[in-house]
TIVOTOR-536049 format. One record per atom (N, C-alpha, C, CB): x, y, z; residue number from 1. Coordinates in Angstrom, 1 decimal, always signed. Glycine has a CB too. Example, Ala and Ser with C-alpha at 12.3 -4.5 7.8 and 13.67 -1.06 7.14 Angstrom:
TIVOTOR-536049
u v w nr
+13.2 -5.7 +7.8 1
+12.3 -4.5 +7.8 1
+13.2 -3.3 +7.8 1
+11.3 -4.5 +9.0 1
+12.8 -2.2 +7.1 2
+13.7 -1.1 +7.1 2
+12.9 +0.0 +7.9 2
+14.1 -0.6 +5.7 2
end
This chain:
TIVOTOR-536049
u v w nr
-8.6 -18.2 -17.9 1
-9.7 -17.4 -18.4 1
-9.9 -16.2 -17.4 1
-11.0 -18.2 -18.6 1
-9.9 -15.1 -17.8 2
-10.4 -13.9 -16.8 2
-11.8 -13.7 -16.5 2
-10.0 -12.5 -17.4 2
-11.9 -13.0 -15.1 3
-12.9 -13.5 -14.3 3
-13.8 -11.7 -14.5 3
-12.3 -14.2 -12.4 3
-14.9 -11.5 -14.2 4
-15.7 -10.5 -14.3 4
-15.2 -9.7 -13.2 4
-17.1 -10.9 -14.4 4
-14.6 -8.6 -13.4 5
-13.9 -7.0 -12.8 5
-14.2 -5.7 -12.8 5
-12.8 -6.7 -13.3 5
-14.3 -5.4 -11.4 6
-15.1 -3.7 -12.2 6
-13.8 -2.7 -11.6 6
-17.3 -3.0 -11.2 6
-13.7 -1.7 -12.1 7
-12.4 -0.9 -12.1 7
-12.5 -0.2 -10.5 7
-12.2 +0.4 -13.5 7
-11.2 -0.2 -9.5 8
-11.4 +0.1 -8.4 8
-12.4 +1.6 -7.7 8
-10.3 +0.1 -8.3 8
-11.8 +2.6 -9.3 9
-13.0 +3.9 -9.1 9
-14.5 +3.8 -8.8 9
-13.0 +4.9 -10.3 9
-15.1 +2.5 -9.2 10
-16.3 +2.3 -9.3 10
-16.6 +1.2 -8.0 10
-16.7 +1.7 -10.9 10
-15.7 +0.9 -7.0 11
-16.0 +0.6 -5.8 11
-16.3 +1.8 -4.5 11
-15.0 -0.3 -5.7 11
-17.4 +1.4 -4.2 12
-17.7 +2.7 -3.0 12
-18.4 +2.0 -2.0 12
-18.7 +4.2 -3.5 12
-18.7 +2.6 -0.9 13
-19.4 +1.8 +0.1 13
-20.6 +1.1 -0.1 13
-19.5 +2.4 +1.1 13
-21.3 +1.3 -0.6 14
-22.5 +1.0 -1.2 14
-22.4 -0.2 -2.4 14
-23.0 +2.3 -1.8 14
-21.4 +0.0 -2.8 15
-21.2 -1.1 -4.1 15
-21.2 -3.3 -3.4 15
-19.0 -0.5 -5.0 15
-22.4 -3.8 -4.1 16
-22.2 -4.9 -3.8 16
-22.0 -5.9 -4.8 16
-22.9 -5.2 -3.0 16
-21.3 -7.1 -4.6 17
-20.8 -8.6 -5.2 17
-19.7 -7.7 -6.1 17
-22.4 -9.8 -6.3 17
-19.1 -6.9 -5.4 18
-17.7 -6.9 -6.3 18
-16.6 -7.4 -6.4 18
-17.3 -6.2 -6.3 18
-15.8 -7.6 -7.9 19
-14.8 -8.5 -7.5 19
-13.9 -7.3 -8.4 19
-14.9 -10.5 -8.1 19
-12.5 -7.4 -7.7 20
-11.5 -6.1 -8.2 20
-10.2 -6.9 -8.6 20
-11.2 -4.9 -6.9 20
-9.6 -6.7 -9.9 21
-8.3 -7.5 -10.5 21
-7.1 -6.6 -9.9 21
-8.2 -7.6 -12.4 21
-6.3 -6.7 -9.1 22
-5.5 -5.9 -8.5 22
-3.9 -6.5 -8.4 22
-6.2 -5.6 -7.2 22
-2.7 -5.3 -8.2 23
-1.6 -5.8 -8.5 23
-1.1 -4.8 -7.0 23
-0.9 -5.6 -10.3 23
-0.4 -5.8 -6.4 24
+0.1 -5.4 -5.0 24
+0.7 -4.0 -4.6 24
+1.0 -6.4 -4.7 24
+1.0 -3.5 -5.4 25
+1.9 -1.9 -5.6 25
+3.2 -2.0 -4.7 25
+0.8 -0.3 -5.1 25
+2.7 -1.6 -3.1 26
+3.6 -1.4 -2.3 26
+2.7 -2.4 -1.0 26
+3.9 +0.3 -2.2 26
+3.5 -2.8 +0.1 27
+3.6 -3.3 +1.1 27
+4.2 -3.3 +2.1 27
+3.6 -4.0 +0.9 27
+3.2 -2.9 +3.7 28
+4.4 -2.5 +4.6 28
+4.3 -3.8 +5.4 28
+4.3 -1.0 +5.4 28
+5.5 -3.1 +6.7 29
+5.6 -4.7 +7.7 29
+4.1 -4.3 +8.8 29
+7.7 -4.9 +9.1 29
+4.3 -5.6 +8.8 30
+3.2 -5.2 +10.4 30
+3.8 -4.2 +11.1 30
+2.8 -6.5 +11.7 30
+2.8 -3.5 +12.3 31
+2.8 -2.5 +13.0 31
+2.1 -2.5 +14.0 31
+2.7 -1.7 +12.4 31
+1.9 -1.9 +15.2 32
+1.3 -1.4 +16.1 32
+0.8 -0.5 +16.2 32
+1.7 -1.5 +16.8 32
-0.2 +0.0 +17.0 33
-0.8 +1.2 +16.4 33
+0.0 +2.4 +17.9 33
-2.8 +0.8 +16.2 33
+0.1 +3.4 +18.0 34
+0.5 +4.0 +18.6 34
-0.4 +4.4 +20.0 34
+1.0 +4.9 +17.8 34
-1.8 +4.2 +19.6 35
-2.7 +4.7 +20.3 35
-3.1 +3.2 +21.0 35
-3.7 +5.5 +19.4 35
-3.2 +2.3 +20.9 36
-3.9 +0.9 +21.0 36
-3.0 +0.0 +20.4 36
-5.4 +0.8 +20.1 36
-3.0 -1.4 +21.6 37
-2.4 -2.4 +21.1 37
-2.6 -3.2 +20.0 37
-2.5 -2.9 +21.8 37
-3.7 -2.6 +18.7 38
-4.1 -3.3 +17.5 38
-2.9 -2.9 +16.6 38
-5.6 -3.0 +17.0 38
-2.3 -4.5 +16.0 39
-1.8 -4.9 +15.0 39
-2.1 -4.6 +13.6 39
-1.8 -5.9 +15.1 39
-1.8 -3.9 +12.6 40
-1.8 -3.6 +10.8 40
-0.7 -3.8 +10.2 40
-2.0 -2.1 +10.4 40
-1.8 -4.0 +9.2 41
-0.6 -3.8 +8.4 41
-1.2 -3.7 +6.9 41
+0.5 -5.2 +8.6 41
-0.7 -2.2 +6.3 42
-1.3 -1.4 +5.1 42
-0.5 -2.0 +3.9 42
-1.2 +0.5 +5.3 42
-1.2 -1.5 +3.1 43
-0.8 -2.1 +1.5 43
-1.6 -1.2 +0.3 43
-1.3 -3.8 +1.3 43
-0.4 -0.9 -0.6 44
-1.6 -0.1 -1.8 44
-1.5 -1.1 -2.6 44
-1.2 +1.5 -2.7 44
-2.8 -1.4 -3.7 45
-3.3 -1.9 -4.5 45
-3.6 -0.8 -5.8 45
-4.4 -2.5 -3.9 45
-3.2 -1.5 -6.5 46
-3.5 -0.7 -8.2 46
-4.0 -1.9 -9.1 46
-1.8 +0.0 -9.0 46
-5.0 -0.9 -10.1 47
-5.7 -1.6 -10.8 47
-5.5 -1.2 -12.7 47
-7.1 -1.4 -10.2 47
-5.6 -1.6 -13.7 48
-5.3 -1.7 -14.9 48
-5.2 -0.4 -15.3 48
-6.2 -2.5 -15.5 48
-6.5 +0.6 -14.7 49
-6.4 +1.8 -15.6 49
-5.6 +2.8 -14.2 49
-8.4 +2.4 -16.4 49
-4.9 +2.4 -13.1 50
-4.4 +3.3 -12.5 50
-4.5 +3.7 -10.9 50
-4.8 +4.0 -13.2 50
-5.8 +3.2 -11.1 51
-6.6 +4.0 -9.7 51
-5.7 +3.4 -8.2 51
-8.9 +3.2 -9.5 51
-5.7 +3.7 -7.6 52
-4.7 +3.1 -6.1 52
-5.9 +3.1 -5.1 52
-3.0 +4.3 -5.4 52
-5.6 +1.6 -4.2 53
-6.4 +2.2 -2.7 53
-5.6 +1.4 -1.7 53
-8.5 +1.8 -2.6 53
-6.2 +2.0 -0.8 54
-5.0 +1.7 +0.8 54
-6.0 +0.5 +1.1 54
-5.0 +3.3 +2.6 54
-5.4 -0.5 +1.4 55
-6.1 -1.5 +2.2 55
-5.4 -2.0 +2.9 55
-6.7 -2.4 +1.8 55
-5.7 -2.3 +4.5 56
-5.6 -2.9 +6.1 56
-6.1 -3.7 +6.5 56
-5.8 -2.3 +6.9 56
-4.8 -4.8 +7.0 57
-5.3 -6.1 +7.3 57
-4.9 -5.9 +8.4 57
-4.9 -7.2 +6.7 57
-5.8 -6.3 +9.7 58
-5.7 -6.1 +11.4 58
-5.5 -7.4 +11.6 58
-7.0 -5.5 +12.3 58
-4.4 -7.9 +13.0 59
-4.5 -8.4 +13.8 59
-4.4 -9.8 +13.5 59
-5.4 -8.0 +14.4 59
-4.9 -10.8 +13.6 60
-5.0 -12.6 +12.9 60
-4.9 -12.3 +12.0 60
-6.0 -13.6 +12.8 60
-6.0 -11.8 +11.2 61
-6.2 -12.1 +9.8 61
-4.9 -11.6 +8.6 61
-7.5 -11.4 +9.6 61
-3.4 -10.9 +9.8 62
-2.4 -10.2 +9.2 62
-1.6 -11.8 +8.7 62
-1.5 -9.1 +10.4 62
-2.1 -12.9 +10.0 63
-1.6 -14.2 +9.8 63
-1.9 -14.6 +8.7 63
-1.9 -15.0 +10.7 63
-3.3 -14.8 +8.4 64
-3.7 -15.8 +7.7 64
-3.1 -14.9 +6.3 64
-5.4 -16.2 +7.8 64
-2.8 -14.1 +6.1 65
-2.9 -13.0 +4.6 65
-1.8 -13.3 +4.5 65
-3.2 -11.3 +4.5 65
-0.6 -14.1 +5.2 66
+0.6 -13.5 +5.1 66
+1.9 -14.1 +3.8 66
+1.1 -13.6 +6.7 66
+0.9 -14.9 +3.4 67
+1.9 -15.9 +2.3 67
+0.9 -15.4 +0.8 67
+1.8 -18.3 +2.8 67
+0.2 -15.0 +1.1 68
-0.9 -14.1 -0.1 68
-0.5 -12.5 +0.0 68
-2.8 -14.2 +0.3 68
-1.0 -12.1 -1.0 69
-0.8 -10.7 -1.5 69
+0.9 -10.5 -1.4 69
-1.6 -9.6 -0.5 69
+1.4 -11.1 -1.8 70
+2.5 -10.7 -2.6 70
+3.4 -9.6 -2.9 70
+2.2 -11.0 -3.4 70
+4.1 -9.2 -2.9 71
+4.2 -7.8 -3.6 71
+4.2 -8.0 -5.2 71
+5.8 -7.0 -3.1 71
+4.1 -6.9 -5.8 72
+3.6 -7.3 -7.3 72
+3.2 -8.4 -7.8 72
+4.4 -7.1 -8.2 72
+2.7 -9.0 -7.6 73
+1.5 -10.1 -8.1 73
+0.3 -9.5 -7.9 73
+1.3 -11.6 -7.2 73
-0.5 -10.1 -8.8 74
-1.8 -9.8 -9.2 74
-2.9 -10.5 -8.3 74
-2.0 -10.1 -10.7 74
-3.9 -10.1 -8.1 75
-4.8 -11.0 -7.1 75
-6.6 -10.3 -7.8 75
-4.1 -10.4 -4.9 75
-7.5 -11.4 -7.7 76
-9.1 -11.0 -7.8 76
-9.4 -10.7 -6.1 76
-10.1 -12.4 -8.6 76
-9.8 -9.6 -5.6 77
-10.5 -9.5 -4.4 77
-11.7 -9.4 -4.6 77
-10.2 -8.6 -3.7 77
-12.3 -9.6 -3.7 78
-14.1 -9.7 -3.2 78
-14.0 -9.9 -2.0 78
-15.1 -10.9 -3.9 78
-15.6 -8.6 -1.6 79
-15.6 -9.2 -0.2 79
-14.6 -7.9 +0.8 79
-14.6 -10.9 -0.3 79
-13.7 -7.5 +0.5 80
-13.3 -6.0 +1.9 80
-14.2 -5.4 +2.2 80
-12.2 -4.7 +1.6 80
-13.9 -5.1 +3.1 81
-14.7 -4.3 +3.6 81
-14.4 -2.8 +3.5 81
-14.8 -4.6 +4.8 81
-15.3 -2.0 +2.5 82
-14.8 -0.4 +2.1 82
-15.6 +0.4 +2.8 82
-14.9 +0.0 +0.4 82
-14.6 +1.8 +3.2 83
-14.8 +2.6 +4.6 83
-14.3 +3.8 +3.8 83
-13.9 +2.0 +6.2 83
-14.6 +4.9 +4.1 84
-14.4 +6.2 +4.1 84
-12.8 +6.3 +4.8 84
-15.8 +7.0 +5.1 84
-11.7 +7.0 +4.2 85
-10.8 +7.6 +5.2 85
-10.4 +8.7 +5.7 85
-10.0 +7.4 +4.9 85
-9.9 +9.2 +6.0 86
-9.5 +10.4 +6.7 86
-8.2 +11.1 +5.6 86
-8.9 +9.9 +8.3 86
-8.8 +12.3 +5.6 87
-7.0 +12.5 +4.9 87
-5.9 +12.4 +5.4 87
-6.6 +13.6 +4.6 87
-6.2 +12.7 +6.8 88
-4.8 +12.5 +7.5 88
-4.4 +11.0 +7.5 88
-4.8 +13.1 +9.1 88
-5.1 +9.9 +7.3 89
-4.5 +8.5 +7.2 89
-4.3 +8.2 +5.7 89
-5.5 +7.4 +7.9 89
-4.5 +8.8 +4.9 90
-4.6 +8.6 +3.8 90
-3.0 +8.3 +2.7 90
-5.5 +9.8 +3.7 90
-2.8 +7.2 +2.2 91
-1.3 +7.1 +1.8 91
-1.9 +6.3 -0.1 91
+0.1 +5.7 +3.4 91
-2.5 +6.3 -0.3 92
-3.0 +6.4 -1.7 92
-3.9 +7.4 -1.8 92
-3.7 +5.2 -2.2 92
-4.1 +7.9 -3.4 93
-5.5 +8.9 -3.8 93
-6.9 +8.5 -4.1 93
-5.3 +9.7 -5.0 93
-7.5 +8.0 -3.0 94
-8.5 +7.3 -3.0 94
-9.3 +8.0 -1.8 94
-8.0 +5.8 -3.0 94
-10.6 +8.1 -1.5 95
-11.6 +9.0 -0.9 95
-11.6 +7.5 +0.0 95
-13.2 +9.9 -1.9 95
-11.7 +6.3 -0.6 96
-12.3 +5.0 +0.6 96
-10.7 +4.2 +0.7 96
-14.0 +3.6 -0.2 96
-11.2 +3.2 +1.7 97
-9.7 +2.1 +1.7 97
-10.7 +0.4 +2.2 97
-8.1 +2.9 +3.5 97
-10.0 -0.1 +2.0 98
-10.2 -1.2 +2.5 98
-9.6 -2.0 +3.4 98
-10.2 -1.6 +1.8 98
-10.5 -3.1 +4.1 99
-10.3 -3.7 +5.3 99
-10.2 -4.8 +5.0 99
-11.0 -3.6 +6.2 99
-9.1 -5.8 +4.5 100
-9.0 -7.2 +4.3 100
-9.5 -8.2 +5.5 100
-7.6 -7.4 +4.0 100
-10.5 -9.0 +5.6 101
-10.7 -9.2 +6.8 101
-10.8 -11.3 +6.5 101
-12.2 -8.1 +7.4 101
-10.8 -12.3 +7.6 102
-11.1 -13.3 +6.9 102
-12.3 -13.5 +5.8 102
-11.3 -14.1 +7.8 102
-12.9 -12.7 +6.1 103
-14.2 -12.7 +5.2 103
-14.0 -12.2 +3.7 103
-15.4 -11.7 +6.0 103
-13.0 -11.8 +3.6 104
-12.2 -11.0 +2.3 104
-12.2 -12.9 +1.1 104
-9.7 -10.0 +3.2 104
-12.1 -12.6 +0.2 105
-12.0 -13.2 -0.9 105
-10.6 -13.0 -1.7 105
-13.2 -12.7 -1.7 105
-9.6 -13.6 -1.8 106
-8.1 -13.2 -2.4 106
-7.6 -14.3 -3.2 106
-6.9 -13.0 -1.2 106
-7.7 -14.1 -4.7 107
-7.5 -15.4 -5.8 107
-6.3 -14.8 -6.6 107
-8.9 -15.8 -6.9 107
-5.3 -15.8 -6.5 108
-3.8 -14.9 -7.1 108
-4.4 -15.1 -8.8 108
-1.7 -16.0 -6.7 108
-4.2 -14.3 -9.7 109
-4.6 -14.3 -11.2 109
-3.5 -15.3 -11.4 109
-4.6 -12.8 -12.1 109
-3.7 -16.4 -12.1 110
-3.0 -17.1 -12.5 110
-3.0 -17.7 -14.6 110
-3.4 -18.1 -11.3 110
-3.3 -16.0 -14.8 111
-3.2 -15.7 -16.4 111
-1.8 -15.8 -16.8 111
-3.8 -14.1 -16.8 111
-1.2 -16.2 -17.8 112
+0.0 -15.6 -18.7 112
+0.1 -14.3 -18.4 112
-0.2 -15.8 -20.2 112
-0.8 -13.7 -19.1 113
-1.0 -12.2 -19.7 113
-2.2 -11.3 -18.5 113
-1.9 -12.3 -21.6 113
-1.2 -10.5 -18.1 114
-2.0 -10.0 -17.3 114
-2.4 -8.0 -18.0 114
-1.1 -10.4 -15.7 114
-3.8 -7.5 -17.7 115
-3.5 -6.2 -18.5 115
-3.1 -5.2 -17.4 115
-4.9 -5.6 -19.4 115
-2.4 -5.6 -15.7 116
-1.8 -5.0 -15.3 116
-0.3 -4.6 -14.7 116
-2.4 -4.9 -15.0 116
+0.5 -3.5 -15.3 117
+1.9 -4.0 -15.0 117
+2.0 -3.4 -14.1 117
+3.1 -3.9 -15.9 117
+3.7 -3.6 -13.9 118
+4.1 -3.2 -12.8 118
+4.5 -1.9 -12.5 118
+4.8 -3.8 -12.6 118
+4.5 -1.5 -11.1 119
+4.2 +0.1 -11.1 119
+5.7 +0.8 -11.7 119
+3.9 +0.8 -9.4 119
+5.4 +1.6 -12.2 120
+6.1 +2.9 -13.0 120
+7.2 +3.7 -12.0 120
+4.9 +4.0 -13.4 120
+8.2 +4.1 -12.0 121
+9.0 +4.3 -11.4 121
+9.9 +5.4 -11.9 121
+9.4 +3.4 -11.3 121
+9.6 +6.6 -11.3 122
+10.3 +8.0 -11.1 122
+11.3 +8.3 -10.6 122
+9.7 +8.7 -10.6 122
+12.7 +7.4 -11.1 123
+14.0 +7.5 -10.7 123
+14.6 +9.1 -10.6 123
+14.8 +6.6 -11.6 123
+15.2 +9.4 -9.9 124
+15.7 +10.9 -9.3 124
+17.1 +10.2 -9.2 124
+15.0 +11.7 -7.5 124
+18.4 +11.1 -9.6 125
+19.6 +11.0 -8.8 125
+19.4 +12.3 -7.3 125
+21.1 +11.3 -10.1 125
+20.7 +11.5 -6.8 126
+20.8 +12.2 -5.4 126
+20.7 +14.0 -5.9 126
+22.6 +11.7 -4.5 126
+21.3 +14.2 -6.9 127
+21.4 +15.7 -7.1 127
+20.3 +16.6 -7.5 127
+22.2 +15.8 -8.0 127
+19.3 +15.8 -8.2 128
+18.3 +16.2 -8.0 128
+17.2 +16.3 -7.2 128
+18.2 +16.1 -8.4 128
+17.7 +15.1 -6.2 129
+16.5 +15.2 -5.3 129
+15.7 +16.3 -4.8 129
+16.8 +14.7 -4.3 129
+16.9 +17.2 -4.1 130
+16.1 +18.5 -3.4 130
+14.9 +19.4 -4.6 130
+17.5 +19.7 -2.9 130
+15.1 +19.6 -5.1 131
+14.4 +19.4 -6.2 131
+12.8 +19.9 -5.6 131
+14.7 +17.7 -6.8 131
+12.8 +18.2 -5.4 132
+11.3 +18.0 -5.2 132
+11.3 +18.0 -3.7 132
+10.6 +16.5 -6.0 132
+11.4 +18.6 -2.7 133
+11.1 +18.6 -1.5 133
+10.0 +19.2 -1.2 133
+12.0 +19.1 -0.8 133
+9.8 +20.5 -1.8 134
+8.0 +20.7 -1.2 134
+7.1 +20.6 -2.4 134
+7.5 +22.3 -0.6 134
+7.1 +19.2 -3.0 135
+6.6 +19.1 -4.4 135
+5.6 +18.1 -3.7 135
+7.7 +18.5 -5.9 135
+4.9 +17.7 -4.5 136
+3.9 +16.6 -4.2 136
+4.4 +15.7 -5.2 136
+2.3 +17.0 -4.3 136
+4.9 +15.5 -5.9 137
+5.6 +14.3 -6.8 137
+6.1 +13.4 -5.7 137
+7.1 +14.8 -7.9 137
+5.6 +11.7 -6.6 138
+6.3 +10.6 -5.9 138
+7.6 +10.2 -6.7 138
+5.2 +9.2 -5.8 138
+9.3 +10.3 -6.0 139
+10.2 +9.9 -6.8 139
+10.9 +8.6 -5.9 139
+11.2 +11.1 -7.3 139
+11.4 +8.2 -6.7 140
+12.1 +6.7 -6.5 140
+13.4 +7.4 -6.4 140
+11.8 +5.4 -7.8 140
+14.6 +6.7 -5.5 141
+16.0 +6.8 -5.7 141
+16.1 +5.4 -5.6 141
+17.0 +7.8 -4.8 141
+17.8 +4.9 -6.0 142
+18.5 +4.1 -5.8 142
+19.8 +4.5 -4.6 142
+18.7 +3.8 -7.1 142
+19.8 +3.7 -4.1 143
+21.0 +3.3 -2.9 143
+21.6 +2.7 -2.2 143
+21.0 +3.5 -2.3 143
+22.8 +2.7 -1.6 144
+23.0 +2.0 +0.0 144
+22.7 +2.7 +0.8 144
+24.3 +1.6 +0.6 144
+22.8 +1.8 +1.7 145
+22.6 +2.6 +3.3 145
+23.9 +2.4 +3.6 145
+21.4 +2.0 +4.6 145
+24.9 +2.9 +4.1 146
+26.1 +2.5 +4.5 146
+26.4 +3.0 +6.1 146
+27.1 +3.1 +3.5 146
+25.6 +3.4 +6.4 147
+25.2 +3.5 +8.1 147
+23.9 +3.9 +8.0 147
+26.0 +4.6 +9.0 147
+23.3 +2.7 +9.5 148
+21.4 +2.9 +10.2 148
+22.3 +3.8 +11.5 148
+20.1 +0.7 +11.0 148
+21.5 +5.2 +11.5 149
+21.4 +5.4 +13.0 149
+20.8 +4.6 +13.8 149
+20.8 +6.5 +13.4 149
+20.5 +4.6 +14.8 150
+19.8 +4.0 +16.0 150
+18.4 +4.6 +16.1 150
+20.5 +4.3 +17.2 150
+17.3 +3.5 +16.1 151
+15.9 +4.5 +16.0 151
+15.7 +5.4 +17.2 151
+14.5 +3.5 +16.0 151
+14.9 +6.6 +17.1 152
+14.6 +7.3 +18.4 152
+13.0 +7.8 +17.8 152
+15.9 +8.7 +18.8 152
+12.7 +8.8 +19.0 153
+11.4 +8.4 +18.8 153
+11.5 +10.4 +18.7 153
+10.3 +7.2 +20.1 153
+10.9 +11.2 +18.2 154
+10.3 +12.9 +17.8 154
+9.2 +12.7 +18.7 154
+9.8 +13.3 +15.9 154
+9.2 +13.9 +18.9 155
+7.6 +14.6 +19.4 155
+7.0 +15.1 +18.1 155
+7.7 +16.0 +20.5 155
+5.5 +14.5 +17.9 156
+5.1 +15.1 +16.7 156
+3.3 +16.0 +17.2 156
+5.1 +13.8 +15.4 156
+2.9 +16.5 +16.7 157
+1.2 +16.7 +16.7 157
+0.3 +16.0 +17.3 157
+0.7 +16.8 +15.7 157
+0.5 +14.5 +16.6 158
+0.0 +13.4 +16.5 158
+0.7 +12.6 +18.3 158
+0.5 +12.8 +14.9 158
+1.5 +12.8 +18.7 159
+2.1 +12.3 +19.8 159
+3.8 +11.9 +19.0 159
+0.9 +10.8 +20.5 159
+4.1 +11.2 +19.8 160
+6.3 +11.1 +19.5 160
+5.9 +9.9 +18.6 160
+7.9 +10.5 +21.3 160
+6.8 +10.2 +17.7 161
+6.7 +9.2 +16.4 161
+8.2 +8.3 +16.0 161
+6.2 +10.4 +14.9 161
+8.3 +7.0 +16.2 162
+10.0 +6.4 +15.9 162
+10.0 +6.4 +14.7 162
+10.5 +4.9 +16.4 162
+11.2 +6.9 +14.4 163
+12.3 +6.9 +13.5 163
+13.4 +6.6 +13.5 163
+12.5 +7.6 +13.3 163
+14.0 +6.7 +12.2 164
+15.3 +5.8 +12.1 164
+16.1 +6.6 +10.4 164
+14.7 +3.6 +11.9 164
+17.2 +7.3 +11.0 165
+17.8 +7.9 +10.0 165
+18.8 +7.1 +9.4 165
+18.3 +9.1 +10.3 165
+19.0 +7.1 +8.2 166
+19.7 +6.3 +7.4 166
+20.5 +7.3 +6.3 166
+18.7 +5.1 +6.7 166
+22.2 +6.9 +6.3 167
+22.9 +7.6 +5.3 167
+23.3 +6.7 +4.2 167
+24.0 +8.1 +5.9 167
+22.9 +7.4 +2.7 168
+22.7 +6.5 +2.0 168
+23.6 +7.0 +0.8 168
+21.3 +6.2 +1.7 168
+24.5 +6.5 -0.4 169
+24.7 +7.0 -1.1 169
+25.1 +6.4 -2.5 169
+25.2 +7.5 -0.5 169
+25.1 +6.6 -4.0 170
+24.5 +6.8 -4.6 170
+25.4 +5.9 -5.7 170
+24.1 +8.0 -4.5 170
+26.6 +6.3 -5.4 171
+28.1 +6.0 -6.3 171
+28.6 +5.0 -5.8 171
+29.2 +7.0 -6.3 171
end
């Protein structure tokens, strides 16, 4: 039986006893933070009619989360903690994000029928890629990698940032 849901646009900091039906979108590995020895690890969430939001799980609680939230599986949250972001941290279109914390609420939907699928996918071949280089479009490719450079680290604005170039190709 489905449980009472309010659509993610209608969560804001102010909003209380909410519960949000959500499908894992994307998921990264834990991380370190460049500035401070604190542990994350980000994740977008999407909801039925679309909306996306960034949510971050710090430190232990990366532990306890770690056999939950799934990638594409569906989950009821209640309970994050929602915060204002920054644009510059910003990796969904969403003005707030969320802070999975133990205090967070996470119930895998365990419906047949769920009314949210799975995310949509903007396949590009290699030839078109360039294409979209100063576009704001999100595209998907398919590939190998058939050689990892070796990570190194850039000087960026922000301070030197690691990276890791990868040659990939298509055929």
């Amino acid at each position: 039986m489905s449980r009472q849901h309010i659509p993610l646009k209608d969560i804001t900091i102010g909003t209380k006893g909410w519960t949000a039906k959500v499908i894992v979108e994307a998921k990264a590995m834990p991380r370190s933070s460049q500035r401070s020895p604190v542990k994350y690890q980000r994740m977008i969430l999407r909801d039925s009619e679309g909306t996306k939001v960034q949510a971050t799980i710090f430190e232990s609680d990366i532990d306890k989360f770690s056999d939950v939230l799934a990638l594409y599986k569906t989950y009821y949250i209640s309970n994050a903690v929602v915060k204002t972001i920054l644009p510059q941290h910003r990796i969904a279109k969403n003005d707030y994000q969320w802070h999975i914390n133990s205090k967070t609420v996470v119930e895998e939907v365990t419906e047949v029928y769920s009314s949210i699928s799975l995310p949509p996918y903007n396949f590009v071949s290699f030839s078109e890629f360039s294409k979209y280089i100063n576009s704001d479009a999100y595209v998907d490719i398919i590939g190998v990698v058939i050689h990892a450079y070796p990570p190194r680290e850039i000087p960026t604005v922000n301070g030197p940032q690691r990276i890791q170039e990868l040659l990939l190709v298509d055929q």
